[in-house]
C-alpha positions as CSV (number, residue, x, y, z in Angstrom):
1,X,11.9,25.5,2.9
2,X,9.4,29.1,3.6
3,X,6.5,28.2,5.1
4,X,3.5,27.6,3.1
5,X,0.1,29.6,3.8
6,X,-3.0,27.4,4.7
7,X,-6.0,27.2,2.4
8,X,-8.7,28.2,4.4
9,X,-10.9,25.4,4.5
10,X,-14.0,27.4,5.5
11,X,-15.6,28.5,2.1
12,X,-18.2,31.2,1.5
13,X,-22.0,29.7,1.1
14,X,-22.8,29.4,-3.0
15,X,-25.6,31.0,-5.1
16,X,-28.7,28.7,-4.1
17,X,-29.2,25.8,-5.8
18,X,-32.6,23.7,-7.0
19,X,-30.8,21.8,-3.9
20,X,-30.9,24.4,-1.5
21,X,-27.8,26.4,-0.3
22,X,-24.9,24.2,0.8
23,X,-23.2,24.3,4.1
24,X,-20.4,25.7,5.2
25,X,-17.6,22.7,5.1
26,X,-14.9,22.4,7.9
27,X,-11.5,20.7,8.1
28,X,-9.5,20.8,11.5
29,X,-6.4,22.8,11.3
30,X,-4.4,19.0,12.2
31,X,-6.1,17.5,9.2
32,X,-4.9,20.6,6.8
33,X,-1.4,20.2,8.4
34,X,-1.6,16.5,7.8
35,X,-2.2,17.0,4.3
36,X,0.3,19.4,3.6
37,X,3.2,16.9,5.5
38,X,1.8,14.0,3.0
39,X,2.5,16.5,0.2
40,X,6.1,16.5,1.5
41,X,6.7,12.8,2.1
42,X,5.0,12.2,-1.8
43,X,7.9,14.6,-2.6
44,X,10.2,12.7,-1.2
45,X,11.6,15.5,1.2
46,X,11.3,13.1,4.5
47,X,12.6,9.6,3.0
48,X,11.5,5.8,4.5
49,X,13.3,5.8,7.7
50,X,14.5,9.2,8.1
51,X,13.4,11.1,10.8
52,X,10.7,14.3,10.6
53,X,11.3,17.3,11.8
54,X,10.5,18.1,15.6
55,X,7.2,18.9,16.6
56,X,8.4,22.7,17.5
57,X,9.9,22.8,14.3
58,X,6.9,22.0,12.1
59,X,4.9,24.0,14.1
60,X,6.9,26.6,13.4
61,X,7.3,25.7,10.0
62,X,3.5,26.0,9.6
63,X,3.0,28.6,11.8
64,X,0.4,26.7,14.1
65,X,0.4,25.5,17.9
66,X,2.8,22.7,19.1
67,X,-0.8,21.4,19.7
68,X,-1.9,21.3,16.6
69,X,1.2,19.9,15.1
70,X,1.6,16.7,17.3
71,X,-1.9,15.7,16.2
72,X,-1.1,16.1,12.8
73,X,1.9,13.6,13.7
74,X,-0.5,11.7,15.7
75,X,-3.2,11.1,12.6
76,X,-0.3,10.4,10.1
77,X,1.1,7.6,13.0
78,X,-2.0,6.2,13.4
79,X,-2.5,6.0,9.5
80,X,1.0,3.9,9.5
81,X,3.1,6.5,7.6
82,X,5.0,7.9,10.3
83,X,6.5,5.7,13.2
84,X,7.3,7.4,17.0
85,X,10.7,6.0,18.5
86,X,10.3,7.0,22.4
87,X,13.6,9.0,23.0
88,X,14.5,9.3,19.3
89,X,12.0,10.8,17.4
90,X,9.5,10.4,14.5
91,X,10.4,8.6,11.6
92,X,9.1,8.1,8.0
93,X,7.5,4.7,7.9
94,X,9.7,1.8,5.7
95,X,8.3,-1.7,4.6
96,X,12.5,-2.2,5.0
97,X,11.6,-2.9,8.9
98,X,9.9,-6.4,8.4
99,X,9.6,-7.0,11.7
100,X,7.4,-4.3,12.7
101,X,5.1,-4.3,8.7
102,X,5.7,-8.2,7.5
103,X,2.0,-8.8,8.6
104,X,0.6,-5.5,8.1
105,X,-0.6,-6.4,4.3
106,X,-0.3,-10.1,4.4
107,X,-3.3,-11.8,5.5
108,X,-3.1,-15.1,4.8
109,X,-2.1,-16.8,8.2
110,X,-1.0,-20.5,9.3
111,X,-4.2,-22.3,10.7
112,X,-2.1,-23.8,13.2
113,X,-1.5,-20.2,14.6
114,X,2.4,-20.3,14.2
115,X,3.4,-16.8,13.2
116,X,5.4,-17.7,9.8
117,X,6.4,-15.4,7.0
118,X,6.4,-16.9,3.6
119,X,8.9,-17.3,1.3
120,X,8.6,-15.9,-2.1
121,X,9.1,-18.3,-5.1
122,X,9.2,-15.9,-8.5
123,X,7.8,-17.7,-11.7
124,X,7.9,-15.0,-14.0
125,X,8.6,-11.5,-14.9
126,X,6.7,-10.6,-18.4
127,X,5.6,-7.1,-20.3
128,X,2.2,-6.7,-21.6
129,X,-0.5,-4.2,-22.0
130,X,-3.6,-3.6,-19.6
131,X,-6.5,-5.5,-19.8
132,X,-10.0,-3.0,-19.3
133,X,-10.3,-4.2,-15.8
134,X,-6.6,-3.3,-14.9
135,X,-6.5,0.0,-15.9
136,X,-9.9,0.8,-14.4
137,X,-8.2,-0.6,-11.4
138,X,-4.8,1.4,-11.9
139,X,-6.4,4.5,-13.6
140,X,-4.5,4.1,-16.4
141,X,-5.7,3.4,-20.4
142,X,-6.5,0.6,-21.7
143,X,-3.6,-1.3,-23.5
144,X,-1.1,1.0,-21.4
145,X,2.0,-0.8,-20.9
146,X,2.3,-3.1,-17.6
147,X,4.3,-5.4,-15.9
148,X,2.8,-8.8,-14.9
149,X,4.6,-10.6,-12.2
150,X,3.6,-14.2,-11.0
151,X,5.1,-16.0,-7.6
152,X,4.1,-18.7,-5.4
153,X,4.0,-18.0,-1.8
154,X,5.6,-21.2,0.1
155,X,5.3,-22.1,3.8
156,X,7.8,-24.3,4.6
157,X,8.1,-25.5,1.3
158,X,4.3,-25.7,0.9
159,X,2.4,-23.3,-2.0
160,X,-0.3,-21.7,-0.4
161,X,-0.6,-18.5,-2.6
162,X,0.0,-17.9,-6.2
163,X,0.3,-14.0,-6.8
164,X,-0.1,-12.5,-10.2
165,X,1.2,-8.8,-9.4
166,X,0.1,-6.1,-12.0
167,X,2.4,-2.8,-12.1
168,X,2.0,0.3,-14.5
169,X,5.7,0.4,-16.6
170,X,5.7,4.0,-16.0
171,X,6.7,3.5,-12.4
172,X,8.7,0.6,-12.6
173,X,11.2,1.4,-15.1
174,X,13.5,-1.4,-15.4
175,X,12.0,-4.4,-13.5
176,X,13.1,-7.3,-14.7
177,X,12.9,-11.2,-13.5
178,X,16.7,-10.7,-12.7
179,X,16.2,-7.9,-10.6
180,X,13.4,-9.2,-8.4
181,X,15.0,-12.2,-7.6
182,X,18.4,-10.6,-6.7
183,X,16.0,-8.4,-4.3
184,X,16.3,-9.6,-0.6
185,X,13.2,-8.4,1.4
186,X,9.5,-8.2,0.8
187,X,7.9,-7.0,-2.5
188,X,6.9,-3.6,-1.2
189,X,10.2,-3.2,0.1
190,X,11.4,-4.1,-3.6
191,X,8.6,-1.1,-4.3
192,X,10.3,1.1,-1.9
193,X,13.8,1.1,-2.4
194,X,14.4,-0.3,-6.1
195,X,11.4,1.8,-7.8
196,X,11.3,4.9,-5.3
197,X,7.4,3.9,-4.5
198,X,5.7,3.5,-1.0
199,X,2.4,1.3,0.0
200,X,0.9,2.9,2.2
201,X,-2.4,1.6,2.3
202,X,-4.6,-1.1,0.3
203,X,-8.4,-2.0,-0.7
204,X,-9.1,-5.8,-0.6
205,X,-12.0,-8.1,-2.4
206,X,-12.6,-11.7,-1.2
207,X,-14.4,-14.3,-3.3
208,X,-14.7,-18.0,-3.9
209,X,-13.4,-19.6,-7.3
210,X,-12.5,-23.3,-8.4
211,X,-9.4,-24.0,-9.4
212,X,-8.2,-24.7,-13.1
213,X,-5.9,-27.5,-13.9
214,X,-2.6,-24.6,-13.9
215,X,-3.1,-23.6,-11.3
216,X,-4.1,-26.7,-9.1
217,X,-0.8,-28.2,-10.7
218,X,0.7,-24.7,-8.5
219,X,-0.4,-24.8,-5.4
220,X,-1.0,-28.8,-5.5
221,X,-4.6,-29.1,-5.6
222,X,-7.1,-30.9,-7.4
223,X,-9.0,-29.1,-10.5
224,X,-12.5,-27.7,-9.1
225,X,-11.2,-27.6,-5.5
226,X,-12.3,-24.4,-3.9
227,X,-9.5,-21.3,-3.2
228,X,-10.3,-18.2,-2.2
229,X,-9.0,-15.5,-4.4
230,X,-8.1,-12.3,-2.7
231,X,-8.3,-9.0,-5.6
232,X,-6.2,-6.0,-4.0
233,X,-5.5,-2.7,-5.5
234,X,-2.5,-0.7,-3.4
235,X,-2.2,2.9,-3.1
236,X,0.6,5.1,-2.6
237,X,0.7,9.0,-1.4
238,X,-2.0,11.1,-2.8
239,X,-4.2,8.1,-2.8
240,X,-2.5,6.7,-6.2
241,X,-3.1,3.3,-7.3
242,X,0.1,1.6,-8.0
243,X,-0.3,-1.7,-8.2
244,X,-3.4,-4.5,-8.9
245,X,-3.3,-7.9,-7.6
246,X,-4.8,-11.1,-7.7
247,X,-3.8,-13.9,-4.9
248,X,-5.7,-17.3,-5.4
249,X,-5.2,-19.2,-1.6
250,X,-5.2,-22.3,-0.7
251,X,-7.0,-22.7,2.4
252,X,-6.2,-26.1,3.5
253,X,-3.6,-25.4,6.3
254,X,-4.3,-21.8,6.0
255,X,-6.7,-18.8,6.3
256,X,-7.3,-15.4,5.8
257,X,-7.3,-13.3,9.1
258,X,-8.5,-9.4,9.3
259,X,-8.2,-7.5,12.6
260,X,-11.4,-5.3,12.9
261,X,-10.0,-3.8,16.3
């Protein structure tokens, strides 16, 4: 592919304001070649788990130092996209390696400190149209059409999360109840490799709520006992929203854990 000529981030000072005159803005040049190599994974050029190009070979594809391209690589690893093999290369971050992302967006953790992975227990796979608060969410319209998916997360046999997954139909073409349960993996490996659509990051908000006879009957509590509901909305490339989802947890043998390091 030719290279592609930077936009100079630098712009000329505007007519003065009732503000004042702004200040000149400045991006790094690693920052403006990080951008442009996100533009190229949303594109799908560099697929989950293939390997990048060399750092020689970006930099000359970009026509900047090998400097300046290995912290470009540097601030896409550290954001979790891209993932350095010592002796192999770079490769395009997949949710397909559980080992090395199971825990990366699951944050509800065995009390007892035993490092489990749930298992998935799908309830049911439905159509139906966003609600307000959804497609405020997912930045789509109101009434758009939506998949609503609704699982029990099980440690060793035990509910301790009941998921209701929210999707916009327009990237999820053909999900059915069938075809989730056939899947063997996570759900954003499902995402990934079924639908063609990467996590790559999510926003999280934590509040206390009493559970309803449902779903105490779920997770096997009593109606009014306390569970912490966890509201996430998960973003792809480009900072899309892609999905909206509401986990109500059980906290009796479990907890929610957040590194801050």
């Amino acid at each position: 592919m030719p290279s592609r000529a930077l936009v100079p981030s630098i712009h000329a000072p505007r007519t003065a304001s009732r503000r004042g005159p702004r200040a000149p803005a400045f991006r790094p040049l690693y920052l403006q070649i990080r951008d442009l190599m996100v533009e190229r994974l949303d594109a799908g050029e560099w697929r989950p788990g293939e390997a990048i190009p060399s750092e020689l070979e970006l930099a000359a594809r970009y026509r900047v130092s090998h400097g300046t391209a290995r912290k470009a690589i540097d601030a896409l690893a550290a954001d979790n996209l891209l993932i350095r093999r010592q002796g192999k290369g770079t490769f395009v971050a997949t949710h397909t390696e559980e080992r090395s992302s199971m825990f990366r967006f699951l944050r509800i953790r065995r009390s007892d400190g035993r490092e489990e992975y749930p298992a998935s227990r799908l309830i049911d796979v439905r159509r139906s149209k966003a609600t307000a608060e959804v497609a405020r969410a997912l930045e789509i319209k109101s009434g758009d059409s939506v998949f609503v998916l609704r699982r029990l997360l099980e440690y060793e046999g035990e509910p301790a999360v009941l998921d209701e997954i929210i999707l916009p139909a327009t990237l999820f073409k053909g999900m059915t109840r069938a075809r989730v349960q056939a899947y063997r993996g996570s759900m954003y490996s499902l995402f990934e490799t079924q639908f063609g659509v990467r996590i790559v990051k999510a926003q999280e908000k934590l509040r206390a709520v009493a559970a309803d006879a449902a779903t105490g009957a779920l997770l096997d509590v009593e109606p009014g006992q306390p569970l912490l509901a966890v509201e996430r909305i998960t973003r792809t490339y480009g900072d899309r929203p892609v999905e909206w989802r509401r986990g109500l947890c059980s906290t009796r043998r479990h907890h929610y854990v957040n590194d801050l390091g």
